[in-house]
Each structure stands twice: as C-alpha cells, then as structure tokens.
NUKEMI-754171 format. One record per residue (C-alpha): residue number from 1; residue in three letters; x, y, z. Coordinates in steps of 0.1 Angstrom, whole numbers, plus 2048, in hexadecimal, padded with zeros to 3 digits. Layout:
N
+-----+-----+-----+-----+-----+
:   i :  aa :  xx :  yy :  zz :
+-----+-----+-----+-----+-----+
: NUM : Ala :   X :   Y :   Z :
...
+-----+-----+-----+-----+-----+
***
This chain:
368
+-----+-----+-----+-----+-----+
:   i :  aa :  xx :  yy :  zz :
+-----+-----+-----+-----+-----+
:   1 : Unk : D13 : E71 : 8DD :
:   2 : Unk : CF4 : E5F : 8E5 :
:   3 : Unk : CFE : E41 : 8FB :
:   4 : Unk : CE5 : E4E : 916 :
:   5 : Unk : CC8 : E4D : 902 :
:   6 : Unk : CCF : E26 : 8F4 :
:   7 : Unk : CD6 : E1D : 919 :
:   8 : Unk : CB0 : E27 : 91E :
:   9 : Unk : CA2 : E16 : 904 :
:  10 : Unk : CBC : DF8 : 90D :
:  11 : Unk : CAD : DF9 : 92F :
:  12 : Unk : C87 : DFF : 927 :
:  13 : Unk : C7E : DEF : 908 :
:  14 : Unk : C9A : DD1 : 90C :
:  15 : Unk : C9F : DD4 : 8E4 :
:  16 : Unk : CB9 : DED : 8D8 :
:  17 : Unk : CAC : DF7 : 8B4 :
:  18 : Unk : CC1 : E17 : 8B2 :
:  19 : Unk : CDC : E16 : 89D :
:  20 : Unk : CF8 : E32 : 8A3 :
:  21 : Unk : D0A : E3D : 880 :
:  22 : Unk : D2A : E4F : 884 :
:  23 : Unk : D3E : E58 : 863 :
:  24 : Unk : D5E : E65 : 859 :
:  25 : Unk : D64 : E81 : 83F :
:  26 : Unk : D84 : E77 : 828 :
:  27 : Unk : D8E : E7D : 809 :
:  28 : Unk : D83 : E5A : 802 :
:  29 : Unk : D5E : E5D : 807 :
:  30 : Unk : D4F : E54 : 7EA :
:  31 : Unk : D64 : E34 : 7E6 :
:  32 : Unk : D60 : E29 : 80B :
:  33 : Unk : D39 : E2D : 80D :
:  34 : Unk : D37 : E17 : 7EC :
:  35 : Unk : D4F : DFC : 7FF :
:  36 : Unk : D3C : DFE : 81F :
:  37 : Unk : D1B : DFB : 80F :
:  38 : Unk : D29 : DD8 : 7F9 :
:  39 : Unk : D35 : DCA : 818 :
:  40 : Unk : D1A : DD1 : 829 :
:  41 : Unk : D02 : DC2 : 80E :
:  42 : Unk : D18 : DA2 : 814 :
:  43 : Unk : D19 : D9E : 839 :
:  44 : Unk : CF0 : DA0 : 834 :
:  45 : Unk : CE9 : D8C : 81B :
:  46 : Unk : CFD : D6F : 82B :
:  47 : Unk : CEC : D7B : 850 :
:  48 : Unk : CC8 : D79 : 83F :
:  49 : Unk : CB9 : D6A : 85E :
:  50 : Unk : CCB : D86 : 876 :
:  51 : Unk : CB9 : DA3 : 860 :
:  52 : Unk : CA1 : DAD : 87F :
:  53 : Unk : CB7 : DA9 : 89C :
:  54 : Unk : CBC : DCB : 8A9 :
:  55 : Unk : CDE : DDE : 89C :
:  56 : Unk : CF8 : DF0 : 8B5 :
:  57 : Unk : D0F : E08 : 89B :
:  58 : Unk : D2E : E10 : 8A5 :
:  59 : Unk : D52 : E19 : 89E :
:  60 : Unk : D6D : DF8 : 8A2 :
:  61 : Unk : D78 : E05 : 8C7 :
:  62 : Unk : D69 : E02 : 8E6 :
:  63 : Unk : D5F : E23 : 8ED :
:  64 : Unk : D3D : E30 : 8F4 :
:  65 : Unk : D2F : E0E : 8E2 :
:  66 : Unk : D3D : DF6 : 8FF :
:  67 : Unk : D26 : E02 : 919 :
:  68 : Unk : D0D : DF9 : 901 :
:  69 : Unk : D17 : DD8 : 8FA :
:  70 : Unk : D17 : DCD : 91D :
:  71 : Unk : CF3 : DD9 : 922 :
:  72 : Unk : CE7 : DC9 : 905 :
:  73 : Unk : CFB : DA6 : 90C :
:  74 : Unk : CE9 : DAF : 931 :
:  75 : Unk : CC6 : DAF : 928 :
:  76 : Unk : CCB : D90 : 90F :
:  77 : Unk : CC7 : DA2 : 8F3 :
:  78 : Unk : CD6 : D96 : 8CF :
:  79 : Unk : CE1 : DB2 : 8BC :
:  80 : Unk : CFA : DB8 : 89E :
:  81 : Unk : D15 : DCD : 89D :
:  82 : Unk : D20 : DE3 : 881 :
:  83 : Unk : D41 : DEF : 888 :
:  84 : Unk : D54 : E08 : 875 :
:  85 : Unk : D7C : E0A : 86E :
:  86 : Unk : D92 : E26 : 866 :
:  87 : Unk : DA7 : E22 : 847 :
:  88 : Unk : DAB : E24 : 826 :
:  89 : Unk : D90 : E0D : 817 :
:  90 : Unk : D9E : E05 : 7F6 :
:  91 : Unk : DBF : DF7 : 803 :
:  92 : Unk : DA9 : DE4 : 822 :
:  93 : Unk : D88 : DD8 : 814 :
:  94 : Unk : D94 : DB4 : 819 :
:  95 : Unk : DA2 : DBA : 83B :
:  96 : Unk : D83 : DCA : 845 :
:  97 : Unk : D69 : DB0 : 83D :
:  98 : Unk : D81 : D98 : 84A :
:  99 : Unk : D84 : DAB : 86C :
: 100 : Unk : D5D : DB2 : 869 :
: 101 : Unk : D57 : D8D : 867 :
: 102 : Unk : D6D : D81 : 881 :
: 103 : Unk : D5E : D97 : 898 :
: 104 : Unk : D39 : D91 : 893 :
: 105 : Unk : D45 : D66 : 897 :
: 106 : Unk : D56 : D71 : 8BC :
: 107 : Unk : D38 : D84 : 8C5 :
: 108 : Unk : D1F : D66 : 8B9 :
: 109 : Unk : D39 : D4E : 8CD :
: 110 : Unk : D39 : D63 : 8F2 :
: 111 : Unk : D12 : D6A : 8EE :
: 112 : Unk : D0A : D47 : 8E8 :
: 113 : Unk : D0A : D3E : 90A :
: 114 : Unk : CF5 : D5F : 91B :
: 115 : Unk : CD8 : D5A : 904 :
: 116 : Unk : CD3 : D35 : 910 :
: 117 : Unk : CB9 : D2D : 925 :
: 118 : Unk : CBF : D21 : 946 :
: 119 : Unk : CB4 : CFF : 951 :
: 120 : Unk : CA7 : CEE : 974 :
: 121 : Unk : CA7 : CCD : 974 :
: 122 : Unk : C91 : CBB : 98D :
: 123 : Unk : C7C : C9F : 998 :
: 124 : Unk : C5D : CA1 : 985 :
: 125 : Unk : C4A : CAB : 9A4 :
: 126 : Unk : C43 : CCA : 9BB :
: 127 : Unk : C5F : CC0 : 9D1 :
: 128 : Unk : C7A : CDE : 9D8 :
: 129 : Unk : C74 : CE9 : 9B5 :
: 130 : Unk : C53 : CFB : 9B8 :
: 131 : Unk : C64 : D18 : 9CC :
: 132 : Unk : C7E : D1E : 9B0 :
: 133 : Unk : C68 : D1B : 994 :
: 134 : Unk : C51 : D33 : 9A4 :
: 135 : Unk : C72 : D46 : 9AA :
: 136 : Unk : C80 : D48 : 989 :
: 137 : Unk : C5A : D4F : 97C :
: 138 : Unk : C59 : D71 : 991 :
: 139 : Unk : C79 : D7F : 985 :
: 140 : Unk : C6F : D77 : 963 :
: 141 : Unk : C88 : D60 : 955 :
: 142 : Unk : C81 : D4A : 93B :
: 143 : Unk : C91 : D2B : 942 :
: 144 : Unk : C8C : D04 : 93B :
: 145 : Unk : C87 : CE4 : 94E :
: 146 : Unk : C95 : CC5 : 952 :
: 147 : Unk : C7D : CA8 : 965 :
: 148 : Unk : C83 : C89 : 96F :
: 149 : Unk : C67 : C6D : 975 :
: 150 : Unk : C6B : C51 : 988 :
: 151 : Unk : C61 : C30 : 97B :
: 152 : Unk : C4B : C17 : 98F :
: 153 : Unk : C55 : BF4 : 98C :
: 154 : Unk : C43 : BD9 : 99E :
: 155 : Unk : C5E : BC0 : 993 :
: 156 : Unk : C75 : BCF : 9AF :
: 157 : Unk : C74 : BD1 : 9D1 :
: 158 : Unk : C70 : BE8 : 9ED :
: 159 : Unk : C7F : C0B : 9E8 :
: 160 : Unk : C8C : BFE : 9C7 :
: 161 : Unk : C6D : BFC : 9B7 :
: 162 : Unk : C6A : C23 : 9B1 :
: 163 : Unk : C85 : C24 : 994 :
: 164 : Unk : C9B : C44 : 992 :
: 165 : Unk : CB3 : C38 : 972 :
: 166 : Unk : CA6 : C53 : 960 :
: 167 : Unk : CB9 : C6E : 975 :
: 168 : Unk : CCE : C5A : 97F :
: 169 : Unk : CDB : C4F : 95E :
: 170 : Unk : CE8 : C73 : 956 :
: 171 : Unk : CEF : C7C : 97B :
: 172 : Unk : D12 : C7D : 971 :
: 173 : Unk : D12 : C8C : 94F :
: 174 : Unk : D02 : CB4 : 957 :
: 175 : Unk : D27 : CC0 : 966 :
: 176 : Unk : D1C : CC5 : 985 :
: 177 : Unk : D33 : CC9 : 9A1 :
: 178 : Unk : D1C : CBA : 9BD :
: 179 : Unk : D00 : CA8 : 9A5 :
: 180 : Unk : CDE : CA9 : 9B6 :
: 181 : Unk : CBD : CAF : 9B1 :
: 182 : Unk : CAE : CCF : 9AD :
: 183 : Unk : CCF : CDD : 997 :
: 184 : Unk : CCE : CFE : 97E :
: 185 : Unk : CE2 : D00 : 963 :
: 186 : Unk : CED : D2B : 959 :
: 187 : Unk : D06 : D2A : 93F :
: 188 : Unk : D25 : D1C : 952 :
: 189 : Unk : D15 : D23 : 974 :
: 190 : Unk : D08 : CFD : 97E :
: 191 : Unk : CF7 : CFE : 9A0 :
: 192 : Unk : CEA : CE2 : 9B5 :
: 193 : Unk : CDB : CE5 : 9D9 :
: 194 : Unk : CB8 : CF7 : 9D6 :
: 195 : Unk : CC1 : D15 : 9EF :
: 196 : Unk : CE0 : D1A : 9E0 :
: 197 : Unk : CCD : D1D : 9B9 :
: 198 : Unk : CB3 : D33 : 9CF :
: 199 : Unk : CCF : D4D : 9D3 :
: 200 : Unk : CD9 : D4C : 9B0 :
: 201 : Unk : CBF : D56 : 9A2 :
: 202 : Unk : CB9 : D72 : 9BF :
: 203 : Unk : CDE : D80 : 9B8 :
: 204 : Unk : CDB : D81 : 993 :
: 205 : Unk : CB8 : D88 : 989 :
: 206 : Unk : CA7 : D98 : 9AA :
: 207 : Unk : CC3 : DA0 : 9C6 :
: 208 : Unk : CA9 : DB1 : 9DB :
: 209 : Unk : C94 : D8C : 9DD :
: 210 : Unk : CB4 : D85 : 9F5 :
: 211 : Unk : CAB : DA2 : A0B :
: 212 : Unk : CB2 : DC7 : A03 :
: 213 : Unk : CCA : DCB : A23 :
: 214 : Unk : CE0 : DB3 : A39 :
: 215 : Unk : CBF : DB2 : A50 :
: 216 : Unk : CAA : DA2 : A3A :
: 217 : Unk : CC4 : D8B : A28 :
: 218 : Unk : CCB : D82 : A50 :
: 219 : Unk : CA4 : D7C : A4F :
: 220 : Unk : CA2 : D6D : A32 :
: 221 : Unk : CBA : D4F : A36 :
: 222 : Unk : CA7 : D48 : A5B :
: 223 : Unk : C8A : D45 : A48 :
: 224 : Unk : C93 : D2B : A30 :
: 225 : Unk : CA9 : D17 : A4A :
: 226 : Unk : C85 : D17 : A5E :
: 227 : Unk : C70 : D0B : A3E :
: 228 : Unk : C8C : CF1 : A33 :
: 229 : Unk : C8D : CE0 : A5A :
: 230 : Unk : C66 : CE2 : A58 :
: 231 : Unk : C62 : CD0 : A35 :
: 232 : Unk : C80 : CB2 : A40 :
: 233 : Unk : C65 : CAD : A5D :
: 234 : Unk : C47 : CAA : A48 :
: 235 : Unk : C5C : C95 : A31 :
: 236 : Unk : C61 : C7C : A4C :
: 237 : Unk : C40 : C7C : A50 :
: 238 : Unk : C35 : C75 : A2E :
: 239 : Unk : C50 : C5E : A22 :
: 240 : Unk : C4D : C44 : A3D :
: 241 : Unk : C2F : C28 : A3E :
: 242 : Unk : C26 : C30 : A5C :
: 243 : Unk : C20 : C57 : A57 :
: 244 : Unk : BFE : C63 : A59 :
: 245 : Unk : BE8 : C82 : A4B :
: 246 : Unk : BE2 : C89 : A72 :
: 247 : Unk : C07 : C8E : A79 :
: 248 : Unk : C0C : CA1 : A5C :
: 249 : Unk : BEF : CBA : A65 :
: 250 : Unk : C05 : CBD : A88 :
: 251 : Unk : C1F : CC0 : A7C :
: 252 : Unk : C17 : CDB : A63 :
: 253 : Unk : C03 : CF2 : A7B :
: 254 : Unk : C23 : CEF : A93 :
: 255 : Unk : C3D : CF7 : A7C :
: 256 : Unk : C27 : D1A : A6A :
: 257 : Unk : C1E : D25 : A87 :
: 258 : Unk : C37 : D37 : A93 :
: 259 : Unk : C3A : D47 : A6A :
: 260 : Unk : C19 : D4D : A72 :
: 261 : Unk : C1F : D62 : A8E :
: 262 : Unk : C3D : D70 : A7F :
: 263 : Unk : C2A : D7C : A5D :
: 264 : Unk : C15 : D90 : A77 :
: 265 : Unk : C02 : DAC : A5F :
: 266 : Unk : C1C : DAF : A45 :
: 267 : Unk : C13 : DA4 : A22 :
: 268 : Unk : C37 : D93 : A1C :
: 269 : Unk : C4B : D85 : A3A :
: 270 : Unk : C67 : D9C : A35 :
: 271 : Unk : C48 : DBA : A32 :
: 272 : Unk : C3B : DCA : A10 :
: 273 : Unk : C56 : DB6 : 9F7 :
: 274 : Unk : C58 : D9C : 9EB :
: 275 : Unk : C76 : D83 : 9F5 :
: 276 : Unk : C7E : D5F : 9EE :
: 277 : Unk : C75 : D50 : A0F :
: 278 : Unk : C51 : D5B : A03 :
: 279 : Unk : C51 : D41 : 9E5 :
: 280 : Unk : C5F : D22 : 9FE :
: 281 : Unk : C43 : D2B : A12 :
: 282 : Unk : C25 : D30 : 9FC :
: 283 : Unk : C2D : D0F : 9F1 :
: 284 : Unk : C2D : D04 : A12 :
: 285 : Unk : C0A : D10 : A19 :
: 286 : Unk : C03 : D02 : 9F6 :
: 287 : Unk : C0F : CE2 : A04 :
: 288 : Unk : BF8 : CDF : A1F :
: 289 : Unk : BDA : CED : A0D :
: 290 : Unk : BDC : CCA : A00 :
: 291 : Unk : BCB : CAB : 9FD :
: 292 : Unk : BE3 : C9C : A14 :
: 293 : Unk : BE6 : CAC : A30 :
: 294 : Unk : BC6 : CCA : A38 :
: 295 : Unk : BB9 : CC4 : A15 :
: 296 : Unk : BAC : CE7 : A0E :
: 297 : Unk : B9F : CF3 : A33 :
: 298 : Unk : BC6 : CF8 : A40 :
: 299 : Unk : BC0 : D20 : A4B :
: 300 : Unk : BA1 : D1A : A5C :
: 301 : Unk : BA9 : CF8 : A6C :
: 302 : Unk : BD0 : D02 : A78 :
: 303 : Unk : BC1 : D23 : A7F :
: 304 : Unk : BD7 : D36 : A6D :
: 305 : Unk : BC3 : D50 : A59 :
: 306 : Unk : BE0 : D68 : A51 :
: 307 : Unk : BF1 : D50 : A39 :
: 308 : Unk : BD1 : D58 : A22 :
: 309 : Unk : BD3 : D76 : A19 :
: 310 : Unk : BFC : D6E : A18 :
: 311 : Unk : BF4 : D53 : A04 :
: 312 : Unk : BE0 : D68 : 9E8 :
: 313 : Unk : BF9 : D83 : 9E8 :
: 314 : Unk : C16 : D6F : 9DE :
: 315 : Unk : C01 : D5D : 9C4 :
: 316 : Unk : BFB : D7F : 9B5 :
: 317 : Unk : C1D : D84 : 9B0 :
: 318 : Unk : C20 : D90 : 989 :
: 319 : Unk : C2E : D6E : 977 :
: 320 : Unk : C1F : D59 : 98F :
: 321 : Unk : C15 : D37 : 987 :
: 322 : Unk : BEE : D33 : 981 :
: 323 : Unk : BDC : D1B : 99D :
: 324 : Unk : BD8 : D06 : 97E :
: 325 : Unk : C01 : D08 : 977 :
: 326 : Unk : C07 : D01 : 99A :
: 327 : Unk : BF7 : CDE : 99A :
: 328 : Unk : C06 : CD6 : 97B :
: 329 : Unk : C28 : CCF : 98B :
: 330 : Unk : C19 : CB1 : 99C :
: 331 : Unk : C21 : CA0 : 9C1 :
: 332 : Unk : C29 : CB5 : 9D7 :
: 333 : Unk : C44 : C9C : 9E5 :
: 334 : Unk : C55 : C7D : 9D6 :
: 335 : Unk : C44 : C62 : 9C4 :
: 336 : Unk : C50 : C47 : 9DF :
: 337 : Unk : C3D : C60 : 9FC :
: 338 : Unk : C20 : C4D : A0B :
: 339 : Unk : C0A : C70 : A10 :
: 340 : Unk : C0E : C8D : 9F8 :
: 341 : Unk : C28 : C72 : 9DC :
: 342 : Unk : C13 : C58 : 9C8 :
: 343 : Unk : C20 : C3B : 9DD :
: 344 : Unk : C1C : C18 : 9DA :
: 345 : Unk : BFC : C11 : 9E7 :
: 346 : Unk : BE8 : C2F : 9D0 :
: 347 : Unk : BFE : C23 : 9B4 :
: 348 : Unk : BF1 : BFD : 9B7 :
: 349 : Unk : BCD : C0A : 9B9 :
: 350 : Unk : BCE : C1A : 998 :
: 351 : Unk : BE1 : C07 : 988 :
: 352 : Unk : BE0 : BE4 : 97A :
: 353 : Unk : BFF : BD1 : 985 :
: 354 : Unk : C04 : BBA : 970 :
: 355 : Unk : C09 : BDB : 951 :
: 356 : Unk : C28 : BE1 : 949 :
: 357 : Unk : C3F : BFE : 95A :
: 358 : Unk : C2E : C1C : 959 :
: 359 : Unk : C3B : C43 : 965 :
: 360 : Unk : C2A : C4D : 983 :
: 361 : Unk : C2D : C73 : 97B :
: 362 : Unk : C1E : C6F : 95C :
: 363 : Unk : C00 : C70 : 970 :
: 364 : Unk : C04 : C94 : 97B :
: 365 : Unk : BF8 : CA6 : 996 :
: 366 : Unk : BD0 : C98 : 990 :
: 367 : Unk : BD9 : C7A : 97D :
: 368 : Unk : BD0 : C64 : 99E :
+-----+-----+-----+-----+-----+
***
C-alpha cells in the first residue's frame, strides 16, 4: 500500500531499510507464526553476516514488491528478501524453507554481477584515460583500475627497448571483442575504443553528459572528433626524435583556438552543463599547462585567457580529481614520447645503465 513511499527512500537515501509486513488471518495463526518465526531464526543464524543489509518484505508474487526490486538492484543496493507463501504451514514447512532457500541462492546468483565494480584498464599514464577517469569520477561511480607499465630494457634495441609484455601478456585473456588499450569491463558489457567507453558511461550513469537534445549530441561528437584530430597531431609531434617543444607550443595554440573562440562566454562549451567533451578538453588544457610544451604560462603566452576561468570551472566539478590526484596519473603521453613520455634520453640521465630492468612508471608523474 506503500510502494510510493519506499520508492522515495529507494531513490533518496539509496538504502531501503523499510520492511513491509503483510499477514494473513486463518484458522492456523498461532501455528504458522510459530513456523515462520523457526524458520526465520534459521535462515539468520546461517545469514549471520547478511544481518544489516537492508530488508524488502514481501508476499512470494511479483506484485507491488517487483517495482521495488528493480529499484533496489538499480541503485546497487544489497537487500534481503522475506517472502511470504500462502498455505497450510504444517503440511509445507519443508517445502517452504526449501522454496525460501532456493530463492535467496537465485537472487545472490543474478546480483553477483551488478554490485561489481567496473574496471578501466590502461596504460599507466595520463594518456586517453585521464578524460574517463575524470568521467567516471563526476558521475560518481566507484570503479577499479587496471595499469600497465612498460618496462625499459637497455638489452634491446630501438622501439623494442620499451617492453609492453605486461599488457601484452593478457591482451588476449580479458574477452574482449576488439582488445585494446583503454578497455572497461561492466558486468558482461566489455568495451574498448576510448570514445566508445566515453558514451557508456554517459548512457548509463549520466545521459545528459551526451547532450540533453539531438543538437548538443550533434555538438558533442564534433567536439571530440576536433580534440581527437588535434591530440594525433601533437602526438606526432612528441613521439618522433625530431619533435620539438616549439612545434608543440604551435601546434597547440592552432588547434584551441578555434575551441577557444567557440567557448566564447559560456562556462561549458555546450553552455551552463556540463558534457563529456568538457573532460577531453580540460585535459587538453591540462596537457599544455605542462612542462613540455608552455610549462605553466600556456593562457597568457597562446593568449587564450577564456580557457581560465573554463579551466577552474570544470575542475570544480563535485568528484573531481584534486590538482594533487591529477598528477598522480603520471605522463601525459607514452613512456617511448620524446616530450611529455619519459623517453630514452631522460631515462638514461637518471638512471644507471648498467642496473637491472627497472619500470619507468614507477617513477610517477614527479619521479624524474
């Protein structure tokens, strides 16, 4: 009679502590209370560890409880049932805790997978992982991570000599239909490509990240396409041995400022909200805020003071990652990338040669 009032506190609290108790007048009362309170001294003394998960009460139907099910299953919440049978206890008793048991094991089985965390795996860098951990931060999902470090080895040669075994030996082994680096693991859902994870997570946690109308998701997806053909140029830049900081800076200034220009006066590009373009490029700016390309003095000497106060607003986001977090995650690009990576040449200047193998990341972002 009450299902409203749960879906509230479903909804608003994300716990459902109510429990609903419906009961039957027969001629049996006496005798069915005593056999519902044995079995129910039972089923908690062999659930000892379950007694403070929240309890949905209900009779053995779907009914008015199912709606309640799904929201709880929907907000990840791990609750027990108590479900109630018609019939004449002292002829079912067995039956009943048989039936009661059976289908507390089903509903442990299908919930097994929701309350898992997700998982990104990715290089143990900045890379095209910042923008989906900052991503999955904002929409307040607690999920886990999977990095891989690459392994210097001055015993090889050439590109060889940054050694990928350890993602490579379980490239093969996460089910993935296309395996690549980033990938996110949701249940049976096993994503790779980052813009395709980046939509994901917009349709299932925060659809209006996507854009709230065709517009915007229109908008949107220009956006990105924009940010991903500017970071495969900078890339070439700072892969290659003959890439400099200079060209870089160019580079940079050339590709944002058009974004620039397009941000205009709105806080967000897409205007007052938040979408996910924002977090691809806040880590852009972050990106050339670095050491490797404007090293600090990007909005002043690109002369483009709008990202600024863009840049502050998105790193107000609630759940977004500290300064402190942020640098954490490491490079910004690949280990093997001569400006922004570790490359060859910082890595022999810090490091004795003649040691054995050692993992660059384990440096970290400052470790240089």
């Amino acid at each position: 009679e009450h299902s409203s009032a749960i879906c509230c506190g479903v909804f608003m609290l994300r716990r459902c502590s109510t429990f609903i108790s419906l009961a039957l007048s027969t001629r049996t009362t006496s005798s069915r209370a005593f056999a519902h309170a044995r079995i129910e001294a039972e089923r908690r003394a062999t659930m000892s560890s379950d007694l403070k998960k929240p309890t949905l009460g209900y009779w053995n139907v779907r009914g008015l409880g199912a709606q309640l099910r799904y929201m709880l299953r929907s907000v990840h919440v791990e609750a027990l049932l108590d479900l109630y049978f018609v019939g004449i206890v002292d002829e079912a008793t067995s039956s009943r805790a048989f039936a009661h048991a059976r289908i507390e094991a089903e509903r442990r089985a299908t919930m097994s997978s929701d309350l898992k965390k997700p998982t990104l795996g990715y290089w143990n860098v900045r890379g095209l992982g910042a923008q989906l951990r900052y991503m999955l931060r904002y929409c307040g999902v607690d999920f886990e991570q999977e990095l891989y470090d690459q392994v210097f080895d001055d015993a090889a040669e050439g590109y060889e000599r940054w050694n990928r075994d350890e993602w490579f030996s379980v490239k093969f082994k996460k089910g993935l239909d296309f395996p690549n680096l980033p990938y996110f693991i949701d249940g049976d859902v096993r994503l790779t490509q980052s813009s395709a994870i980046a939509r994901y997570i917009c349709a299932k946690y925060k659809p209006d990240l996507a854009g709230s109308n065709p517009a915007e998701v229109g908008a949107a997806a220009m956006l990105e396409g924009k940010l991903s053909d500017l970071n495969s140029a900078l890339d070439k830049i700072a892969f290659f041995p003959d890439g400099t900081r200079e060209r870089l800076q160019e580079k940079m200034k050339e590709g944002l400022a058009p974004l620039h220009e397009y941000l205009g006066d709105k806080q967000f590009l897409l205007g007052d909200h938040v979408t996910f373009v924002d977090f691809v490029l806040f880590e852009m700016i972050e990106k050339a805020q670095d050491a490797h390309i404007y090293d600090g003095t990007f909005f002043e000497a690109a002369d483009l003071p709008r990202f600024a106060a863009y840049h502050a607003a998105v790193a107000a986001l609630p759940n977004m990652m500290s300064a402190e977090e942020r640098a954490k995650q490491g490079y910004f690009n690949g280990w093997r990338a001569k400006l922004g990576g570790a490359g060859e040449d910082m890595y022999r200047k810090y490091k004795k040669l003649d040691e054995p193998a050692a993992k660059a990341g384990a440096a970290g972002g400052d470790g240089w």
